[in-house]
C-alpha positions as CSV (number, residue, x, y, z in Angstrom):
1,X,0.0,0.0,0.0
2,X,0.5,3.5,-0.5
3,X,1.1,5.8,2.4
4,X,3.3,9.0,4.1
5,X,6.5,8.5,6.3
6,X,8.5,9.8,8.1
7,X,12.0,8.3,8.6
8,X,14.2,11.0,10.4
9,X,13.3,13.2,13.5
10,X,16.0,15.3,12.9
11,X,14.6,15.9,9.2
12,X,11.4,17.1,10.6
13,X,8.5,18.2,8.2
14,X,11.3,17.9,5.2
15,X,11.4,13.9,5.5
16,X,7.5,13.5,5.1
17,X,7.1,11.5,1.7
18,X,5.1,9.2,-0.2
19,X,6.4,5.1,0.1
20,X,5.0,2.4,-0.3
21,X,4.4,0.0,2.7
22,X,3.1,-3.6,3.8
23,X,-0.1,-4.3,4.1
24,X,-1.0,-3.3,8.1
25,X,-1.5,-6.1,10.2
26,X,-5.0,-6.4,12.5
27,X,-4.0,-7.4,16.0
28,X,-6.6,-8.6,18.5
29,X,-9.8,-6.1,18.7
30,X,-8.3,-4.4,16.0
31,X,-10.1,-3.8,12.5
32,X,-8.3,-2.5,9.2
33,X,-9.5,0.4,7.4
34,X,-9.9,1.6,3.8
35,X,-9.0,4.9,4.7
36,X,-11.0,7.6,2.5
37,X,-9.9,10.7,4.2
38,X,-7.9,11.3,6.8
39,X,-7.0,14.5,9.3
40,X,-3.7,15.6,10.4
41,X,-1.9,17.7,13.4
42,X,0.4,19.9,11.9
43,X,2.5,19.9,15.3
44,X,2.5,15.6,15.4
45,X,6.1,15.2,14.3
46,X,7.1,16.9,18.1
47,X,4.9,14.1,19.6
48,X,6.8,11.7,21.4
49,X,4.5,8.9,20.1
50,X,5.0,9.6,16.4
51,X,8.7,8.2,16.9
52,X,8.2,5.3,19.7
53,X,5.9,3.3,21.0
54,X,4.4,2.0,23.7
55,X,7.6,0.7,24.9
56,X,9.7,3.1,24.3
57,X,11.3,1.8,21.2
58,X,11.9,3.3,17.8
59,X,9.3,2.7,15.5
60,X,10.2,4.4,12.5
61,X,9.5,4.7,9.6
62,X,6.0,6.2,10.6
63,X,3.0,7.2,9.2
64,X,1.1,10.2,10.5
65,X,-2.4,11.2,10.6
66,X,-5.2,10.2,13.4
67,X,-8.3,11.3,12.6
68,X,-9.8,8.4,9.8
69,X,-12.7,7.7,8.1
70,X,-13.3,5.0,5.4
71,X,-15.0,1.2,5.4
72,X,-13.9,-2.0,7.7
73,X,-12.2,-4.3,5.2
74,X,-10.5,-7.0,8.0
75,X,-11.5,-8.3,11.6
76,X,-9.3,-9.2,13.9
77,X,-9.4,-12.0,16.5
78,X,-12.3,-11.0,18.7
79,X,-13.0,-7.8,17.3
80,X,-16.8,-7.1,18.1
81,X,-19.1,-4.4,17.4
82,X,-18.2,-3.9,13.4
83,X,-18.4,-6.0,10.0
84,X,-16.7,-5.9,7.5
85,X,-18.0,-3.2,4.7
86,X,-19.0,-1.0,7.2
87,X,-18.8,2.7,7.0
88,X,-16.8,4.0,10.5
89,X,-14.6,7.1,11.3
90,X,-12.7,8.1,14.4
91,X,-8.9,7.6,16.0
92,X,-6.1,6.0,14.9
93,X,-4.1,4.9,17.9
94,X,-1.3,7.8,19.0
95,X,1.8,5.3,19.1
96,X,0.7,3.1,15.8
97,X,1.0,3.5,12.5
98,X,-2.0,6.3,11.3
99,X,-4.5,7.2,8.6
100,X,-2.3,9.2,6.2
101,X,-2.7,5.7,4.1
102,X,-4.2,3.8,2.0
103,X,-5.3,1.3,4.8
104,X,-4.8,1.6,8.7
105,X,-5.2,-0.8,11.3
106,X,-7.6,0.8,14.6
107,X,-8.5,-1.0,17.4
108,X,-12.8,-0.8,17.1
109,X,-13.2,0.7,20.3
110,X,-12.0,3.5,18.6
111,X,-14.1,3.9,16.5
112,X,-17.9,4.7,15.9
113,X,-20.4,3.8,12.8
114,X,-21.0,6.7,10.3
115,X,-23.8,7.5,8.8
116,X,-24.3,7.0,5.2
117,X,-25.3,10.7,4.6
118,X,-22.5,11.9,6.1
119,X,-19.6,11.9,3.8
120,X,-16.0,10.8,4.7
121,X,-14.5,14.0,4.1
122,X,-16.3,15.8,6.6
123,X,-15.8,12.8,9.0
124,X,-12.4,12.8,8.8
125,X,-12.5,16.5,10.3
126,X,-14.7,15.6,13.3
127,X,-12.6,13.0,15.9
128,X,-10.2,15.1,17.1
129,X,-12.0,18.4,16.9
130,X,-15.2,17.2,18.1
131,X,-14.4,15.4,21.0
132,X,-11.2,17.8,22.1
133,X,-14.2,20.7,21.9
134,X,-16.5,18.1,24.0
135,X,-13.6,16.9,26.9
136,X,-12.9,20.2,27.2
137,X,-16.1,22.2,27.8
138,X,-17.4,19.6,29.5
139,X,-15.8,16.6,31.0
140,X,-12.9,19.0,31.9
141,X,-14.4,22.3,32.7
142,X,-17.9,21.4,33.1
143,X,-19.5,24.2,31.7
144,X,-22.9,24.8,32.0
145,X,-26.2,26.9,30.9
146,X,-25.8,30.6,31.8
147,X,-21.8,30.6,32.3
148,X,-19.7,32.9,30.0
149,X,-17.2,31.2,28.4
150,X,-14.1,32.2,26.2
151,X,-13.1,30.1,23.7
152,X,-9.5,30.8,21.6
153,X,-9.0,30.1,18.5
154,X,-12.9,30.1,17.7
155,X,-12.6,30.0,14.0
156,X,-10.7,27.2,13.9
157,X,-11.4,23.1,13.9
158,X,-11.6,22.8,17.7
159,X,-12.7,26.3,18.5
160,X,-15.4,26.5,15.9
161,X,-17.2,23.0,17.3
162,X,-16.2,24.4,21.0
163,X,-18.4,27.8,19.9
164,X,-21.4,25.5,18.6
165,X,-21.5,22.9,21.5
166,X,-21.0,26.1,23.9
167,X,-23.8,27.9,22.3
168,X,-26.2,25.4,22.2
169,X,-26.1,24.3,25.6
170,X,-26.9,28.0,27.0
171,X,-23.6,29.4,27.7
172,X,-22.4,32.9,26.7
173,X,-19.6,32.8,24.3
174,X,-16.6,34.9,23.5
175,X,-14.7,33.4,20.6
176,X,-11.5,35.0,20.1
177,X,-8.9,35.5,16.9
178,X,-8.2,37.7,14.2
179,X,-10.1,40.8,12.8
180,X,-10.9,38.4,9.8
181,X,-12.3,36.1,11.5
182,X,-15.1,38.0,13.7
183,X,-17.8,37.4,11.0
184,X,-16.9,33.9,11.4
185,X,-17.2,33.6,15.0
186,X,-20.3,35.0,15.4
187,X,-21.9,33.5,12.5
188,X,-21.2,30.1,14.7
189,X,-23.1,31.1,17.3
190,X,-20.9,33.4,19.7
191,X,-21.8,36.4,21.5
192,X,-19.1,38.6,21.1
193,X,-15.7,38.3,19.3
194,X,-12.3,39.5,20.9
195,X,-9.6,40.3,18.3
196,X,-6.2,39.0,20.0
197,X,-4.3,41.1,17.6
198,X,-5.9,44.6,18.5
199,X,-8.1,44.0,21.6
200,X,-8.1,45.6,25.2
201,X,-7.7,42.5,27.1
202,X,-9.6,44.2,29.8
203,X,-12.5,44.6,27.9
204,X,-13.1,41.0,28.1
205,X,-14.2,40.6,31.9
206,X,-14.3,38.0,33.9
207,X,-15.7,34.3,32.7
208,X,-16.3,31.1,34.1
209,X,-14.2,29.4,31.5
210,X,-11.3,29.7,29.2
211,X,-10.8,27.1,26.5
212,X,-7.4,27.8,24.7
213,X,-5.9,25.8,21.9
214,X,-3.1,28.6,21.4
215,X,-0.8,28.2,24.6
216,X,2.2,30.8,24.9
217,X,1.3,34.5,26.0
218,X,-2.3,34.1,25.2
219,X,-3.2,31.2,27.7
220,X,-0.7,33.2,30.6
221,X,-2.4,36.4,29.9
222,X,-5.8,34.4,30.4
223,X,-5.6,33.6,33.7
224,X,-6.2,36.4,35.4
225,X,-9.8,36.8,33.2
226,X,-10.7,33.5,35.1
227,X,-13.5,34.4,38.3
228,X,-13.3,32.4,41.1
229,X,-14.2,28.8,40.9
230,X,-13.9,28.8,37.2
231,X,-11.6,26.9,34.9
232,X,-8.7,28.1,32.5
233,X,-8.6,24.9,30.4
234,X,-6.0,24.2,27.5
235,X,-4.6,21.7,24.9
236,X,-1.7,23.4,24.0
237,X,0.3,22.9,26.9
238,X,0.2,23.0,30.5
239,X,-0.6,26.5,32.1
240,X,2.4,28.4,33.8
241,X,0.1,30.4,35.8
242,X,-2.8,29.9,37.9
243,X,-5.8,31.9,37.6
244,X,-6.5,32.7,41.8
245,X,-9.0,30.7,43.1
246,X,-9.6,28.9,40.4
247,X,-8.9,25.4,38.6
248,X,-6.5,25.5,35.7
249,X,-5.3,22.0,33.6
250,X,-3.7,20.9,30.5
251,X,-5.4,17.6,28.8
252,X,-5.1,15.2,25.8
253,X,-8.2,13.8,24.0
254,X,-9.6,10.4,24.3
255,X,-11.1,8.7,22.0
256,X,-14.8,7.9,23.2
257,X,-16.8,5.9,20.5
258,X,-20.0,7.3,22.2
259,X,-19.6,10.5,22.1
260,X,-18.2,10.5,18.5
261,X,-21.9,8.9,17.3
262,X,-23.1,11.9,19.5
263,X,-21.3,14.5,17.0
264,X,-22.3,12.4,14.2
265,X,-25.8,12.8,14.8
266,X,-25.8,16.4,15.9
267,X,-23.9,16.9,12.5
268,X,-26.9,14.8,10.7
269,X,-29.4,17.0,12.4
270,X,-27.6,20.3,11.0
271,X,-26.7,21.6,14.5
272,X,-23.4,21.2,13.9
273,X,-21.2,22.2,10.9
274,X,-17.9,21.1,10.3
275,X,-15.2,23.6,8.9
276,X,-13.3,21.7,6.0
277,X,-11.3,24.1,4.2
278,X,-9.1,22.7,1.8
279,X,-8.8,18.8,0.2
280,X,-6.1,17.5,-0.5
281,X,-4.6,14.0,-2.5
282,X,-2.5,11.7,-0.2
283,X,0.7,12.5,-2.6
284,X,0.5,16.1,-1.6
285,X,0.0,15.7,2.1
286,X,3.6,16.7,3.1
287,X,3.2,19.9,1.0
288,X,-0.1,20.3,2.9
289,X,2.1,19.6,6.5
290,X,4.3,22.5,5.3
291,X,1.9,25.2,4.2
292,X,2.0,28.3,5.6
293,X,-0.9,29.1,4.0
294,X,-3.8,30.6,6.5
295,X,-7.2,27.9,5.6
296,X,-10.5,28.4,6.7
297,X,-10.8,25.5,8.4
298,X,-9.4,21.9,8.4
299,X,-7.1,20.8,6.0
300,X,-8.2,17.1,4.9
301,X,-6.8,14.5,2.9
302,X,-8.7,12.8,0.6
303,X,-7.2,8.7,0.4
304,X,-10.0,7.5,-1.6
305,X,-12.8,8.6,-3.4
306,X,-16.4,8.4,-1.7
């Protein structure tokens, strides 16, 4: 099969290419995919689990990606829950082999059924995004009806979902970002929109919550926006300073088959939208690692055709 690796750490974004690879290999509970999109982090080749696995040991050459969606070709021993020729989508595992690929092997509990009006492109978007926005408000922060929340990066695929899931459960929401993207923001369902480039920081006020997916001097300059007995959560990286009397935490998403069938019908019933802004072919994902070109949403790539 076809797929992209990665060979040499110290190569970085410049050793991503196209090679071709054995077939992948379904372990117990595992199932193979035909992978027909797939997502990408464009920060995974500083993850430790992109080089090593579980052990520890070098597991290079690797292929990125760990959002999937595509149709179950092989069952593992003992696999339950999915047949074969079945339309799924959710997370490759974070120290296997991922989705930029022509077929990935997934353990099933990873994985949830997807709807056959819901195409793979947009699928391939949701895992990640969709349940990082979900841990985050909720399971982490545990925002609820009538709090005020501020969400960074609010056009963007975590902090657009956060602004919907926010919105719809009664919260107030500030999305923040740049001047372009206030129509945006508020066109998802926010409140009010803070520009981080040309914004009184005071202006803001107090909230219960902060949800950052930036990290650096936004997140530390967020703290102190953070009442007591609210939360200043972020997936960026650990906060280096405490809001006062208040909870603050660094997390990494789960996968949760659940609640991914959750975002999948919320998606189905048109309350959520999914921001894919650009499609790309598997041959030029490492050209789409290395853009520096601003998308309007998720960059996806496109494996196989629908």
């Amino acid at each position: 099969m076809q797929a992209i690796t990665v060979r040499d750490r110290e190569a970085g974004l410049t050793g991503l290419a196209l090679d071709d690879l054995p077939h992948p290999h379904a372990a117990e509970n595992d199932v193979i995919i035909r992978v027909h999109a797939a997502g990408f982090t464009r920060g995974e080749l500083d993850w430790p689990a992109t080089w090593t696995d579980r052990a520890g040991r070098d597991r290079t050459p690797s292929v990125p990606g760990h959002e999937v969606s595509g149709v179950v070709t092989e069952l593992g021993y003992g696999t339950t829950g999915l047949t074969v020729g079945q339309r799924v989508f959710g997370l490759a595992d974070w120290t296997r082999d991922g989705s930029l690929a022509e077929y990935v092997a997934v353990e099933a509990r990873n994985l949830a059924p997807l709807p056959a009006d819901i195409g793979h492109t947009v699928a391939a978007a949701l895992p990640i995004s969709g349940l990082t926005a979900w841990q985050g408000l909720f399971d982490h922060a545990r925002l609820t009806t009538g709090q005020t929340v501020l969400i960074h990066g609010a056009a963007g695929g975590v902090g657009s979902i956060a602004v919907q899931l926010a919105h719809e459960t009664g919260a107030r929401v500030v999305g923040t970002g740049r001047s372009a993207d206030r129509d945006t923001v508020l066109d998802l369902g926010a409140h009010a929109f803070f520009d981080l480039e040309a914004g009184r920081w005071e202006d803001v006020g107090q909230v219960d919550v902060v949800f950052d997916v930036i990290g650096g001097a936004v997140l530390e300059r967020s703290a102190a926006l953070v009442r007591p007995g609210g939360t200043l959560v972020s997936v960026a990286q650990p906060p280096t300073v405490r809001p006062a009397d208040a909870r603050a935490l660094f997390f990494v998403v789960e996968p949760d088959r659940a609640r991914l069938a959750d975002l999948a019908r919320r998606v189905r019933d048109g309350r959520l939208r999914v921001r894919v802004g650009a499609v790309r072919s598997l041959a030029d994902a490492p050209a789409a690692f290395t853009s520096r070109q601003r998308v309007p949403g998720r960059t996806i790539i496109r494996v196989a055709e629908d």
